[in-house]
Every structure is written in C-alpha cells, then in structure tokens.
N, C-alpha and C positions, 0 to 999 in steps of 0.2 A: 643587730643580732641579739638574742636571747642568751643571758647568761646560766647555762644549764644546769648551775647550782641551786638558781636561784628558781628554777622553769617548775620544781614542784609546787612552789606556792602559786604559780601562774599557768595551769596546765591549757588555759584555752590558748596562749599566746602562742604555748608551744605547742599544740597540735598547728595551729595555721601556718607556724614557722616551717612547720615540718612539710604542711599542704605544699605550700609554698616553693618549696625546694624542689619537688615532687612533681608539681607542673610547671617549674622552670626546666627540671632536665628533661621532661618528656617534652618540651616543644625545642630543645635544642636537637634531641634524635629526631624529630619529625623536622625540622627543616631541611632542607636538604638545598643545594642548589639549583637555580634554576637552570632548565636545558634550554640554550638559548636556540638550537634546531628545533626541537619540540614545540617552541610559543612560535618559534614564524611558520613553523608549519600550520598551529591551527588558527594567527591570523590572516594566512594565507587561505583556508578553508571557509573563514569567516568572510572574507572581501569575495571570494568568490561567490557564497549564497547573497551577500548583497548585488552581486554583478547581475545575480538570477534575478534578482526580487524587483529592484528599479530600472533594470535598462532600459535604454541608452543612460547612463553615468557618470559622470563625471568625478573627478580624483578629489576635488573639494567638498563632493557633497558624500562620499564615501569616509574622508575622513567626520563629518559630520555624523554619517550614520553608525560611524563602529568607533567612535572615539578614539582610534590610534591616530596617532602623531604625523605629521605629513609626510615626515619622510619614509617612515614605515612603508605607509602606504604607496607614495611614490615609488619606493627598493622593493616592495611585493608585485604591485601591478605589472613594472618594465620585467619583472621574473616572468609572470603569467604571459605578457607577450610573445616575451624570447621561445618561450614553449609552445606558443598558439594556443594556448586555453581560453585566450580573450583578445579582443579584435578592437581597435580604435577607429572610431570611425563615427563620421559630422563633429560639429562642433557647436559649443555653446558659449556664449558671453557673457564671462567672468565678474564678478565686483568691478576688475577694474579696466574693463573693456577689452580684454585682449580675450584670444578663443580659445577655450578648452576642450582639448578632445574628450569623446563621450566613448564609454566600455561597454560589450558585449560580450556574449557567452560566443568563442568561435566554433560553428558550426560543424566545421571536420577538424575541432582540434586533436579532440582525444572522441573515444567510444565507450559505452559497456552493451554486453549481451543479454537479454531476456531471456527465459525458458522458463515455457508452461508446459505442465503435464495434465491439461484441463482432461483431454481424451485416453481413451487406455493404451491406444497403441500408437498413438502421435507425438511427436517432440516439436513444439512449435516453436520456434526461435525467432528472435529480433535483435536487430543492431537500430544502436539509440543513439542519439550525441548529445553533448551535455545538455541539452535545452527539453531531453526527452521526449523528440523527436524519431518515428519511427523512418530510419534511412533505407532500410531492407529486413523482409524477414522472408522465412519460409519454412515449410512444415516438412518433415523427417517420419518414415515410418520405420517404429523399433518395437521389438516382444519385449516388454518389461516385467511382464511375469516374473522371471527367476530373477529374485531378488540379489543372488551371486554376480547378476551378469549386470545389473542395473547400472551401477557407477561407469565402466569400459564401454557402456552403448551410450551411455549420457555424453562422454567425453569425444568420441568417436562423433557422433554428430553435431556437438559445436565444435569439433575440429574440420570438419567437412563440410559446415557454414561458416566459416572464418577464409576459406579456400575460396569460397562461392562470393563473399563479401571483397573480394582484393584488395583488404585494409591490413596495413603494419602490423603484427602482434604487438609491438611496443605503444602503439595508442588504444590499445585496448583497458580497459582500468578496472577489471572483473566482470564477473558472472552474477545475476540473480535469477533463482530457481524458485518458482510460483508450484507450490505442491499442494494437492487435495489432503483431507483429511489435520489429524493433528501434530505439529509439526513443531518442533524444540527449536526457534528463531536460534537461541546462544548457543544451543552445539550443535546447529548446522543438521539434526535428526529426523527424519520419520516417524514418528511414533506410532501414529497407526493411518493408512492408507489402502481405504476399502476398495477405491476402483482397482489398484495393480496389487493387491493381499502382499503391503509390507506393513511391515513393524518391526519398530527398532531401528531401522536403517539410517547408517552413518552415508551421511550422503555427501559434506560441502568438505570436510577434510580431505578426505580421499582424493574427491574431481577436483579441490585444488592442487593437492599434488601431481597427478595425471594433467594438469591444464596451464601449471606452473601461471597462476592468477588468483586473486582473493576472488573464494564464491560466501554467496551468502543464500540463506533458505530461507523460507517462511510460506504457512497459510496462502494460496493463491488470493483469495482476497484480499489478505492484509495487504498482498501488493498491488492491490486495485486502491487500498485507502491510501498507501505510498504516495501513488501516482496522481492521484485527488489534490492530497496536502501539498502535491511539490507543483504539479502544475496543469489540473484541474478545475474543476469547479469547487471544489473546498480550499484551495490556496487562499482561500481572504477569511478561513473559519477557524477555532480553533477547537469546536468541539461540535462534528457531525458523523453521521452514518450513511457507509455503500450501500446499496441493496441491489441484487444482481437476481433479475429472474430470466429462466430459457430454462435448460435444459436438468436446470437446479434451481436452489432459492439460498441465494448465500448472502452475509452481511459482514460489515468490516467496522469496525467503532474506533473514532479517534476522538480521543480524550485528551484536552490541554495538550493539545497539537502534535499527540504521538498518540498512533496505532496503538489500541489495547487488546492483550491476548489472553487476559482472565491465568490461573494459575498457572495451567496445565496446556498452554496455547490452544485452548480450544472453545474459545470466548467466541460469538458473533452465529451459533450455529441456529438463526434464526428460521431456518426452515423445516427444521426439524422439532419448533414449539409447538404441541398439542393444540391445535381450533379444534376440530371436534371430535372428541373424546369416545373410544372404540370404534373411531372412521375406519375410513380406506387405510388398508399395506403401504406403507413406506418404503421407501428400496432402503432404510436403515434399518428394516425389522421391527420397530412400531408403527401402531396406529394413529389414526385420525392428524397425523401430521400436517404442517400449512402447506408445505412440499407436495405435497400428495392431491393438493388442488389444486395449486396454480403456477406449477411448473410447466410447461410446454406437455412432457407426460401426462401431469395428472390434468391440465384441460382437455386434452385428448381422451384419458378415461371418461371424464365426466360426457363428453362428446358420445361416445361408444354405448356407457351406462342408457343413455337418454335416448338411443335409436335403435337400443340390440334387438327389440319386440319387433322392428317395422324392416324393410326391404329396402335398405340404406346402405351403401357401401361406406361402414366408416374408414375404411384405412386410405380410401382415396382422395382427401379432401386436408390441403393444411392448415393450419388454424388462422392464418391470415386469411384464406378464404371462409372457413366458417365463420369468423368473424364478420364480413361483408355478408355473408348470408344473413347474419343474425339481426342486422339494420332492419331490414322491411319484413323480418318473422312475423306472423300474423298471431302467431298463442305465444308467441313471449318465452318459447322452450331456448332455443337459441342463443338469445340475449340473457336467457337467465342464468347460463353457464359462464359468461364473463361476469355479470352482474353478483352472484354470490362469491367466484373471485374475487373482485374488487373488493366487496364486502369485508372478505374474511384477512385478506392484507391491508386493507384501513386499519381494523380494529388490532392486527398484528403491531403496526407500526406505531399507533395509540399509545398501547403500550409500553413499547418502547421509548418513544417519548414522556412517558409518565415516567419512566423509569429513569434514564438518563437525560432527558431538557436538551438535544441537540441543539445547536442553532440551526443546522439545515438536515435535510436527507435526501440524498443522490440514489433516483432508481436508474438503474442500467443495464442495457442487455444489448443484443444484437437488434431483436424485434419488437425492443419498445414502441415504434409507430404504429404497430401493426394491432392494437388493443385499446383505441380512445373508450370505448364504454366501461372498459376493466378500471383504467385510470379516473372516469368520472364518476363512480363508487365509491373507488377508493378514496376519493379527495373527502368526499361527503362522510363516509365510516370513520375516517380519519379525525377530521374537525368534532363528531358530533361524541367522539372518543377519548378526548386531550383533556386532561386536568386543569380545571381554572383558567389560567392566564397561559399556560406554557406555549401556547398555541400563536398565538399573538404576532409571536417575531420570528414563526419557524418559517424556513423556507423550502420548497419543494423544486424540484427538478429533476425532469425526467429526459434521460438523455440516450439517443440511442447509438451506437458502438459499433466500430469494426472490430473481427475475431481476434485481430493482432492485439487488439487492449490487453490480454490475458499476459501476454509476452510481454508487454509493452511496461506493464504494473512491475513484473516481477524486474527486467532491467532496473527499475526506481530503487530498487532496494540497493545497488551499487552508487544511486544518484543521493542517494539519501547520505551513504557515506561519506562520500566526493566532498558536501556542500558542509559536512557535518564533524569532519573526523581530520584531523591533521596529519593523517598516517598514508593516504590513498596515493596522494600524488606524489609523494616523495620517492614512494616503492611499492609500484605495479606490479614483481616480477615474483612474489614470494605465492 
C-alpha cells in the first residue's frame, strides 16, 4: 500500500493504486456465481449439435470433441436418453476392445413446427424432428388482411395442425414463423409486409402466449439459410449465399456461420438490385429490377413482350414448356429469353461475389430443372464477372425443392435454438 502522506510526492503510484482498487471491486461485483443448471443446460445443447454434426457417436469421441470431462458427458447423454432426444444404437470398438454404443438424433423424440406465409392467403405448416426432417405438413387457407385478426388465425391453424399431426404437445419444442418482407428477428415483428399490408406487427409474443410455446420470426429466407447451415448443402460452409428464384428472387447471406440481416433486417434483397436501369415495373414499385426478369413473372412478360405483335396464345403455355420450345427455335427469339436471364443473374451473382467472397452459392427453387439454358449463361456471366482469384474455390449448386422447404426453413429457426441455446429443452412450455 501506498503511504498517503507520502502519495503527493508519488502521484503516479497513486493513481494506479487507486486504478487498481477500482478494477479489483468491479470484478468482484461482476463475478457472480456460477449457475450450475445453466452450464449443464448449455453443455447439454452443445453434445446435442455434436450428436447432429457426427452421427453415429460415440461417448469417447464426444468428449473429444467438446472437451468436457467424461462424466459429464456420460450424466448428460443417459439425461438425453431417458428423454428420447437421442437413441443408442450399433456399436463401435473402443481403445480397448470392448463395444461402445454410438448416438443419434432420435427421430420422434421431440418436434418443432414450421410456418410459412410465402402465399397471401396460405398457412403452410410443417412438423420437423430434430434431424429437420419434414414428418408431416399441410397448407391452411386464412384472410390475413386485417392485421387485428392475424395472430388468432395464425394460432388457430397450428392449433388445428397439431390435431391433424397426433403428436403430444409436450414434444413439441416451438414455433418458427418464415415472413415476407422485413422482419425484426429479436422482437419477434413485422416491420413491413407487402404481400398481406402489415407493418409493425407484433407477431411471436402474442402467438406465444396464445400457443403456450417459444415462437420465433424471421425473413422467410433467412430461414431457408437456417435450414442450409444446419442441414443442407451449406452445413460444411461457413460463409455462402441462398438464392431462391420462381415466383420471386430472394437471397439469404451467411456470414461466419450465421445468417446476416444487415441493420434493419432487410439485408439479402437481391432481387430487387437495379440490371437495367428505367426497365420493366417491379411489383416493389421500381424499375429495371433483376426481379422483373427472371422471376417465373417476369420470364413470362418477356415471353408475352416477344409475341404480343404475332397470333400467339401467350397465357397458354408454361414456362417449362417454353423452355423445351426454345431448344430447336429456329431465330434464337425463344432461347434468347432464358439466355439474357441467365445473363443478367451471372452478372447479379458476380457481384455479389465481388462483394462478399462466398465459398459457395445455393440456387433453389421448386423449378430449377426446368431452365438448363438459363443456368448455362449464367455459369458463363458468372465466371467471366468474378474479381481476380475469388472465383477459384467458389462453389455452385443448383438444387431443386419441394414447396414444403419454405416451412421446413422456418421450423430451423426453433433447430437452431435446440442445438444452440441451453434454455429450449429444459422449458418448452413458456
């Protein structure tokens, strides 16, 4: 200690004396005890995403992978059992020859539910189980117009799909809610929501009290890059982009292994980036949007623009068949309407690549097969678009989807919690 008689002639000693005091009592009020519920709850969240990531498992190579002590591990997995969140089964031989059973995610241990509101008057719902697995879904018709009535229809129909599923409420582990437009992921909001005109709406507080379950919201995309990251074709990336084309053009960015939603959650709105400048009407009220070309719509306009002068039925024909038309077209009109699509989403995606260095980019849609020319464009616009070297190690996949992915994304959002959060499975029922 510093003799404070003496601390004038020495004023450095006694300022650091004084530091010193200063961040000894601020780390005593910050320590606090630890909760010894709380750390097994999120070692037990932790052994579970390892149960996901390498099964079939073993107890020796889990402690391996998460560095808790054996018995931890041992006192957490026999918990997981007793509960059926994970399943024993075959065996493996040990260091020292004896057999150890191997861990799985068990398939009807526990559930959560999906819901998309991709369509305006649709509720498309899915039951998942841990493995994010679609066990049952089915679609719900509701007026969501009146923004008053939205929460009690929402709730009303995964009450009436939980009936239809003959599954326990008690293995249910929440709700994720896949929403258009821009969406406040942390307070559960709508912010704005062109196809059903909300804004503002409190959406996951509410239907979790009405549903007596944790909900959680988000960007329907972002739960298409959920579903990517956790069990996917991006599961092995830690830094790629969705891109969903049909009936829209939507994109989803995961950055260092988590979905990014730019400030204002409204990060990824790639379809609606200007290609050609005073274009075509957007259904967002700008022009020349990328939307606007090669969306399922706007290839259909450019279809329509291309044969409105001639005695063409264009409303009869769907793009999958104009597509096969456009193969043996003799002037190249045909094929040139996928072909400046492909174009205009290569040089889209460039871009984006220039910008962010994905390692991969997942295109997806229901009728990805149904457009090789559009994709062998765009491979070409792409490569001949990429900055220096970034091109190199990127990888592409084009994959095409059943309707239930929309559902299916947004249940991930509860999976994401499950693997991630040490609060899920202790207490389902709040």
């Amino acid at each position: 200690m510093i003799d404070i008689d003496k601390g004038a002639y020495y004023p450095l000693q006694l300022i650091q004396s004084l530091i010193e005091l200063i961040v000894r009592d601020n780390m005593v009020r910050a320590v606090k005890p630890v909760d010894r519920k709380v750390m097994r709850e999120a070692n037990q969240s932790t052994l579970l995403n390892l149960i996901r990531l390498h099964a079939p498992v073993s107890r020796s190579q889990l402690v391996t992978l998460s560095g808790l002590s054996t018995g931890t591990v041992v006192g957490i997995t026999a918990d997981l059992l007793k509960e059926q969140f994970v399943i024993e089964q075959g065996t493996a031989a040990s260091s020292v020859g004896r057999k150890a059973g191997l861990l799985d995610l068990h398939p009807e241990g526990a559930y959560v539910i999906g819901l998309s509101l991709v369509e305006a008057d649709i509720i498309a719902l899915a039951l998942l189980n841990l493995s994010g697995e679609v066990v049952y879904s089915a679609n719900w018709h509701a007026d969501l117009r009146d923004q008053n009535q939205v929460v009690t229809r929402i709730s009303q129909g995964v009450t009436d799909f939980l009936l239809t599923c003959n599954v326990s409420r008690s293995r249910i582990l929440g709700l994720g809610c896949g929403l258009p437009g821009y969406v406040n992921a942390d307070t559960g909001s709508s912010i704005d929501n062109w196809i059903h005109d909300w804004h503002q709406l409190d959406v996951a507080q509410p239907l979790s009290q009405q549903l007596q379950m944790p909900v959680y919201t988000d960007n329907i995309m972002n739960c298409l890059g959920c579903y990517e990251k956790l069990f996917g074709r991006g599961k092995q990336y830690q830094h790629f982009l969705v891109v969903t084309l049909g009936r829209g053009v939507g994109m989803a960015m995961v950055m260092n292994g988590e979905v990014y939603r730019g400030a204002h959650g409204g990060g990824g709105e790639l379809g609606h980036v200007p290609c050609i400048p005073g274009g075509r009407q957007c259904t967002c009220g700008n022009r020349g949007c990328l939307e606007a070309y090669i969306s399922d719509n706007g290839l259909l306009m450019s279809y329509r623009e291309l044969f409105q002068t001639e005695s063409i039925d264009t409303d009869e024909l769907t793009l999958a068949q104009i597509h096969d038309r456009a193969q043996p077209d003799d002037d190249g009109r045909l094929a040139g309407i996928f072909m400046q699509a492909g174009k205009l989403l290569g040089i889209s995606l460039a871009t984006m690549v220039n910008v962010f260095n994905p390692e991969c980019i997942i295109l997806t849609g229901v009728n990805m097969d149904s457009y090789p020319l559009m994709f062998e464009v765009m491979h070409s616009a792409l490569r001949a678009h990429i900055f220096s070297s970034l091109g190199e190690k990127l990888s592409i996949v084009i994959e095409a989807v059943a309707e239930t992915r929309w559902a299916q994304g947004a249940g991930c959002l509860v999976l994401r919690q499950v693997f991630g959060s040490p609060f899920l499975l202790a207490d389902n029922t709040h």
